[in-house]
C-alpha positions in Angstrom: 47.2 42.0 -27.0 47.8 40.9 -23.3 46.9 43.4 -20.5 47.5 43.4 -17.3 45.5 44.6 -14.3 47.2 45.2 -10.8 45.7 45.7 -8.0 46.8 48.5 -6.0 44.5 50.5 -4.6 44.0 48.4 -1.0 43.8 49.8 2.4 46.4 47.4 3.6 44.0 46.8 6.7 46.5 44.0 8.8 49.7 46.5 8.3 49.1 48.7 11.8 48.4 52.0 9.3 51.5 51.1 7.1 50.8 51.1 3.5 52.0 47.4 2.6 52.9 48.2 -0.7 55.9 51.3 0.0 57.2 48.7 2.6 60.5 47.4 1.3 61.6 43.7 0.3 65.2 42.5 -1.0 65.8 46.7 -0.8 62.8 47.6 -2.9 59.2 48.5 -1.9 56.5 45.2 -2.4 55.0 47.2 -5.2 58.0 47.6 -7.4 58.4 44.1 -7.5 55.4 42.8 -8.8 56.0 45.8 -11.8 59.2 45.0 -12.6 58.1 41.4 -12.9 54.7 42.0 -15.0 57.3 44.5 -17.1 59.4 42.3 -18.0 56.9 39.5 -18.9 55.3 39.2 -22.4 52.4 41.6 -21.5 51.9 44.2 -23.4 50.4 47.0 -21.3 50.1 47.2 -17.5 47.3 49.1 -16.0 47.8 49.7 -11.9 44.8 50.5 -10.5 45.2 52.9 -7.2 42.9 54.0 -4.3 44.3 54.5 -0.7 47.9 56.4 -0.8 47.7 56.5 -4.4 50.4 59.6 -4.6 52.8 57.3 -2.5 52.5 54.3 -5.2 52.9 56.6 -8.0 56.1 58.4 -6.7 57.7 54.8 -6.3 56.4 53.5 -10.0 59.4 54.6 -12.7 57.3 56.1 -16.1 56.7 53.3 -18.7 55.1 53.6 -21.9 53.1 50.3 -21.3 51.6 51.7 -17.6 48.5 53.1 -16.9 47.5 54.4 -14.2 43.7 54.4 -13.1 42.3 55.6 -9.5 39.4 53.7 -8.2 37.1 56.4 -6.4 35.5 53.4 -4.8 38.4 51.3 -3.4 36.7 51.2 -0.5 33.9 48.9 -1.4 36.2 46.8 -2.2 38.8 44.3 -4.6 35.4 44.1 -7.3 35.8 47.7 -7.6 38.7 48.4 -8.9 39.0 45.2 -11.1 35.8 47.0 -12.6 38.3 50.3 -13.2 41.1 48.3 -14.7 38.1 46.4 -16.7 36.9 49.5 -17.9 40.4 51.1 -18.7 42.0 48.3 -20.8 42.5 48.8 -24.7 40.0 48.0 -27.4 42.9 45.8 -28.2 42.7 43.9 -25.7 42.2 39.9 -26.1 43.0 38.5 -22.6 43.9 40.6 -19.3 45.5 39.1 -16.1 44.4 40.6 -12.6 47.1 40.4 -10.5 47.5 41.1 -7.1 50.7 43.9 -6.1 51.0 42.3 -2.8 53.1 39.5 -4.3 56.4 39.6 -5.2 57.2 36.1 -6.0 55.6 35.5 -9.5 58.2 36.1 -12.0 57.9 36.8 -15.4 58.4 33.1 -16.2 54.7 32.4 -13.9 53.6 35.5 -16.0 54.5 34.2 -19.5 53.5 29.8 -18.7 50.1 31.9 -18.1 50.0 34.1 -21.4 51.2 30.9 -23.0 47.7 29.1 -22.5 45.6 32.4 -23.2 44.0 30.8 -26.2 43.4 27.6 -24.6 40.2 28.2 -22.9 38.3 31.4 -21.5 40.3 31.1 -18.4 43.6 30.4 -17.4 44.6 29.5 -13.2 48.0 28.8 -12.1 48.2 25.6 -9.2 50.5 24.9 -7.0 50.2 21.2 -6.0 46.1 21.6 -7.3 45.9 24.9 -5.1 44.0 27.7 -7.0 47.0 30.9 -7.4 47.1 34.0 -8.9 47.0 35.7 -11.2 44.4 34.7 -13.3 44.0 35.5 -17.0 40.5 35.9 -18.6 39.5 36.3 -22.5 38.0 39.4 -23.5 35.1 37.4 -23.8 34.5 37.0 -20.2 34.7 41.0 -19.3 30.7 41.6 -19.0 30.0 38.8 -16.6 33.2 40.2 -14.5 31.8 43.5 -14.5 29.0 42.0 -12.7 31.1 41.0 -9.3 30.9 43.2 -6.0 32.4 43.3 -3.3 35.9 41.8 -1.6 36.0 38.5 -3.1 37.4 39.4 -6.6 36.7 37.1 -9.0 36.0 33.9 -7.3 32.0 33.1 -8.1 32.9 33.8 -11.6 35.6 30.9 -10.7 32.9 28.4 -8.9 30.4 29.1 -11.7 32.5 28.5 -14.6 34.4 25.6 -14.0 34.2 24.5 -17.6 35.8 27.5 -19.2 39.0 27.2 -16.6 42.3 25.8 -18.1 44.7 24.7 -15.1 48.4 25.6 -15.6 50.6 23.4 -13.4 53.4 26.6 -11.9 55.8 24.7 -10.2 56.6 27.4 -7.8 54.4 28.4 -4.6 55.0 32.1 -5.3 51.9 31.9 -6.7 50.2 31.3 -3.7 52.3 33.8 -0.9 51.1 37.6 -0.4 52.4 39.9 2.0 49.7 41.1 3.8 50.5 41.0 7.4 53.5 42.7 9.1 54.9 39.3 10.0 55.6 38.8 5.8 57.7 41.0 6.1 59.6 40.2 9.5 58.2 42.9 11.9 
């Protein structure tokens, strides 16, 4: 079974107050499109870890059978914190999990399922972009008690430095991969 973790729970600090993720792109809020794309993928449940303006995300999510969601308490603290919640939330069925990031809208199901593709090929899986590291990233199982580990802002990146050995590259020839909207200027204000 292939999870999914998305990351929702941020304060959107470089939006001037807005929350980034109700702000609308092609018509439909950032959020929606990062669901719609993990949704349609080969992933087999989607947990959406929320935090700041959680009611606002969940009015704009349509019900699914394969979502979850989980508030993070501590969302403040940081990204660490509520990959620990999705972590902690996934099913005991669970083989391989991708954390994905809600703030970008350009990985498609196709990026989604080249990923889930190469889930048995080592304990972790990283899209490039012209050898630039992208999201999202899809660890084993295996790898869950040295994430739970991680603190902070920084997600999972010293697990990345530290285990060099167990990363499989994927080759995504499409810089979506690599673009989040984070700043008001992403999205033309």
């Amino acid at each position: 079974m292939i999870s999914a973790i998305l990351l929702a729970a941020g304060e959107s600090k470089r939006m001037n107050g807005e929350n980034k993720l109700t702000k609308n792109i092609n018509g439909e809020p950032l959020i929606k499109h990062a669901v719609k794309n993990i949704l349609e993928s080969s992933v087999d449940e989607l947990i959406i870890v929320v935090g700041h303006r959680s009611d606002e995300i969940r009015k704009i999510i349509n019900i699914n059978n394969k979502i979850k969601f989980i508030y993070n308490n501590n969302y403040k603290s940081g990204m660490a914190s509520s990959i620990k919640s999705g972590i902690n939330n996934l099913s005991e069925r669970t083989e391989s999990f991708l954390i994905c990031l809600a703030d970008m809208p350009m990985i498609n199901k196709e990026i989604y399922n080249q990923i889930i593709k190469h889930s048995k090929s080592k304990e972790i899986v990283m899209p490039t972009y012209k050898s630039k590291q992208g999201n999202p990233i899809l660890f084993s199982i295996s790898m869950k008690d040295m994430i739970m580990n991680i603190e902070g802002d920084n997600g999972a990146k010293k697990i990345l430095e530290n285990n060099k050995e167990k990363i499989f590259e994927v080759e995504i020839n499409n810089e979506g991969i690599l673009k989040n909207y984070n700043t008001l200027n992403n999205f033309g204000i």
